[in-house]
N, C-alpha and C positions, 0 to 999 in steps of 0.2 A: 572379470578383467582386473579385480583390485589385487589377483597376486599374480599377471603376468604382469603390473605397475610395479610393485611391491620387488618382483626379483631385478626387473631392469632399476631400480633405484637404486641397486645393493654394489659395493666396490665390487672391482675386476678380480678380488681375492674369493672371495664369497661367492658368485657367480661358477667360479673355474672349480671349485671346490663341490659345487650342486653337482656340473657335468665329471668328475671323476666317478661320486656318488654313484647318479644314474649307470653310468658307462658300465662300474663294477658291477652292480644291480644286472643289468645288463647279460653282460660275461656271465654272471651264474646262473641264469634264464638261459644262456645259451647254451650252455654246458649241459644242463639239465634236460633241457630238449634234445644235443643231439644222443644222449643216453639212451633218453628214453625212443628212439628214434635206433639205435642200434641193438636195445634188445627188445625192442617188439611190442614192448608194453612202456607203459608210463614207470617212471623209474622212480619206486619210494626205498625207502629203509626195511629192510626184513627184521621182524619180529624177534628172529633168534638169533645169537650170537650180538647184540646188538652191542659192546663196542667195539668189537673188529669191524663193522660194518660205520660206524661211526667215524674213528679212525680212517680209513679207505677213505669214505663219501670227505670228510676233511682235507686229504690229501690232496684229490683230482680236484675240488674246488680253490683249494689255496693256489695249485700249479694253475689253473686257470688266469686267474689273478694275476698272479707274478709275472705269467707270460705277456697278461694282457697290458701292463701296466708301461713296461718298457717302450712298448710297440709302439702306443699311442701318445705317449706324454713324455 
């Protein structure tokens, strides 16, 4: 209980600042699931080629983001 005291103690700045945090956190768990949810398998980084793959996985996580960001805040 002493750090759901601890966050309600903190300014309205601080607080809003945790839930962007989370939310982005959030977004890239989402993203990531429904990937792996669209090719079948759990969706990690392949071995070869690895910065074009790099690269890409950057992409579709940053557009997550960006999109998400507008929407909600």
């Amino acid at each position: 209980m002493n750090i759901l005291q601890y966050i309600i103690n903190q300014p309205r700045i601080v607080k809003r600042l945790i839930v962007v945090f989370l939310d982005i956190f959030i977004s890239i768990i989402s993203t990531w699931t429904a990937l792996s949810i669209r090719y079948n398998e759990i969706y990690f980084l392949n071995n070869y080629d690895l910065d074009l793959f790099i690269l890409r996985d950057l992409q579709i996580f940053s557009l997550s983001i960006i999109i998400f960001i507008p929407i909600f805040y």
